[in-house]
C-alpha atoms as a printed R data frame, in Angstrom:
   type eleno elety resid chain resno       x       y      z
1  ATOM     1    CA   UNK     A     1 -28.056 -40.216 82.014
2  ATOM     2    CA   UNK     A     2 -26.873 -36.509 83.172
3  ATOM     3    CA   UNK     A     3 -23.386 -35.505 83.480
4  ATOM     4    CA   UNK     A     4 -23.403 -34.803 87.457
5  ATOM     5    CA   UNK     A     5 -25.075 -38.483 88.033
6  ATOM     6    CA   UNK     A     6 -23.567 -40.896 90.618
7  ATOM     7    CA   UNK     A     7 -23.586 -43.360 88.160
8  ATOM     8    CA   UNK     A     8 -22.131 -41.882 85.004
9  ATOM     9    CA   UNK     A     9 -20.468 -44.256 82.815
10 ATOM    10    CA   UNK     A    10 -17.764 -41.618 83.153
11 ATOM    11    CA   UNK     A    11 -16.752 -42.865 86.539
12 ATOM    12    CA   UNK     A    12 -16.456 -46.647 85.575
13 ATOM    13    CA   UNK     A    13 -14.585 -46.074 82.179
14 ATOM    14    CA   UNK     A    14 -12.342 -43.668 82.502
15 ATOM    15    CA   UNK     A    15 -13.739 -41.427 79.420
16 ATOM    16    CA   UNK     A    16 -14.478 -37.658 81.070
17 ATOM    17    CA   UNK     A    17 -15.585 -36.270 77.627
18 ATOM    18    CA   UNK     A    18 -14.976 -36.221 73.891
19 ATOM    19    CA   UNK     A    19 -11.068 -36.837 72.618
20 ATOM    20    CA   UNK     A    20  -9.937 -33.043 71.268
21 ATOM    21    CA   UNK     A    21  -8.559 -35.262 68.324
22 ATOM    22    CA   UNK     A    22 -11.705 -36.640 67.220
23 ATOM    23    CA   UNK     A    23 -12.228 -32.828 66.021
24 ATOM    24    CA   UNK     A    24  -8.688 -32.666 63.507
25 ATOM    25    CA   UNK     A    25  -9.390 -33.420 60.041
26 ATOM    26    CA   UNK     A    26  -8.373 -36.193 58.591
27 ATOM    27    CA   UNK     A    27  -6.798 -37.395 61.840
28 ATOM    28    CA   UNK     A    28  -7.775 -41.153 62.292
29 ATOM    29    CA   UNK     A    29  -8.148 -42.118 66.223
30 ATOM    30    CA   UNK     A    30  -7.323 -45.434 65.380
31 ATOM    31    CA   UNK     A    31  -4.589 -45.851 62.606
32 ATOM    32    CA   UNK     A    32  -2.670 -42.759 63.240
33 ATOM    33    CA   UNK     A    33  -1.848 -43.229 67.390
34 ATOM    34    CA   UNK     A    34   1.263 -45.379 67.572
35 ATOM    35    CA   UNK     A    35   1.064 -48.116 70.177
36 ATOM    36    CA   UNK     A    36   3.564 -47.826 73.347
37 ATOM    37    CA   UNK     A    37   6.453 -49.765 73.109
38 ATOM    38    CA   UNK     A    38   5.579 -50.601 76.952
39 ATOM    39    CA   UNK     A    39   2.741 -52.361 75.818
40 ATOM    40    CA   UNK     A    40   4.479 -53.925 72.806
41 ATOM    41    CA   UNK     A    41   6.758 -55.607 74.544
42 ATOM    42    CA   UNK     A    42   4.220 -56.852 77.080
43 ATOM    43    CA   UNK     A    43   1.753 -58.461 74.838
44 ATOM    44    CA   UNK     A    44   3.877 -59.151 71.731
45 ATOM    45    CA   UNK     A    45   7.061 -60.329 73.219
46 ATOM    46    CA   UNK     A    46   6.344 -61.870 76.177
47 ATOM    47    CA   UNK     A    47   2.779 -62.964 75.627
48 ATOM    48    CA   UNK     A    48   4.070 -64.696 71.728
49 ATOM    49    CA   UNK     A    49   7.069 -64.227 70.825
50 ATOM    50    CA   UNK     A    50   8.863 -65.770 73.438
51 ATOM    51    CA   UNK     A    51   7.134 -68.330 74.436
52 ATOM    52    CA   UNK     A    52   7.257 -69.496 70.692
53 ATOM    53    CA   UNK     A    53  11.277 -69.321 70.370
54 ATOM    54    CA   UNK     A    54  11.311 -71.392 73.876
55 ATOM    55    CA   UNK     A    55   8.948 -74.374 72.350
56 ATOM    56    CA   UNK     A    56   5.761 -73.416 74.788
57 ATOM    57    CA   UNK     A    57   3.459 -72.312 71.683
58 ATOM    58    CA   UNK     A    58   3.188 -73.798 68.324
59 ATOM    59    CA   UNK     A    59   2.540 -71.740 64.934
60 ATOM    60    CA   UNK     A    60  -0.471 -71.854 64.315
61 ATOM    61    CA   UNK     A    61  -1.920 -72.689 60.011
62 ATOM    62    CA   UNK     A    62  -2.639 -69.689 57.875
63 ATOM    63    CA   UNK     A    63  -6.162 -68.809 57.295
64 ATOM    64    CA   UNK     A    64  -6.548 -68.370 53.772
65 ATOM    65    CA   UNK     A    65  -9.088 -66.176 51.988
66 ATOM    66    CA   UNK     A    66 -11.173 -67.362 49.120
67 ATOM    67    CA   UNK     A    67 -11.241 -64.363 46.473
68 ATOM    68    CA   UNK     A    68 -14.053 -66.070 44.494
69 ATOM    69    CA   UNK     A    69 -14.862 -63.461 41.793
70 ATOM    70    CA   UNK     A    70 -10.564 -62.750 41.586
71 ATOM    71    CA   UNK     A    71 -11.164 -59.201 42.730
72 ATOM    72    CA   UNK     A    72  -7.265 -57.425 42.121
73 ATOM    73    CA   UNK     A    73  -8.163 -55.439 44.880
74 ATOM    74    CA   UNK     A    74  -8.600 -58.275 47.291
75 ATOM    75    CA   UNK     A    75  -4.881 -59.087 48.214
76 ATOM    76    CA   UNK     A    76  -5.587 -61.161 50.745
């Protein structure tokens, strides 16, 4: 679709081009932006932590990992 369409995907999402630090080397978009401690407490805290100390939500069982060939680099 072009760039001066109506219906861009632009408009709807938000995005208005490429992220300036998608073009840093070794700069990872994902692992290397720290998460707002607005939206920490928010989702952590109130949305599980909380409600677990008050009784509302129970732990839930581990989901264990089979490492069938006992790979060392397979921690988990």
């Amino acid at each position: 679709m072009k760039w001066n369409h109506k219906q861009h995907p632009r408009y709807d999402t938000g995005v208005d081009g490429p992220c300036p630090l998608a073009k840093v080397p070794l700069f990872d978009l994902v692992w290397d932006i720290c998460m707002d401690f607005m939206h920490m407490v928010k989702v952590v805290l109130s949305g599980h932590l909380l409600p677990l100390l008050k009784g509302q939500r129970n732990l839930t069982n581990p989901q264990v990992k089979i490492n069938p060939g006992n790979d060392p680099e397979i921690r988990r």
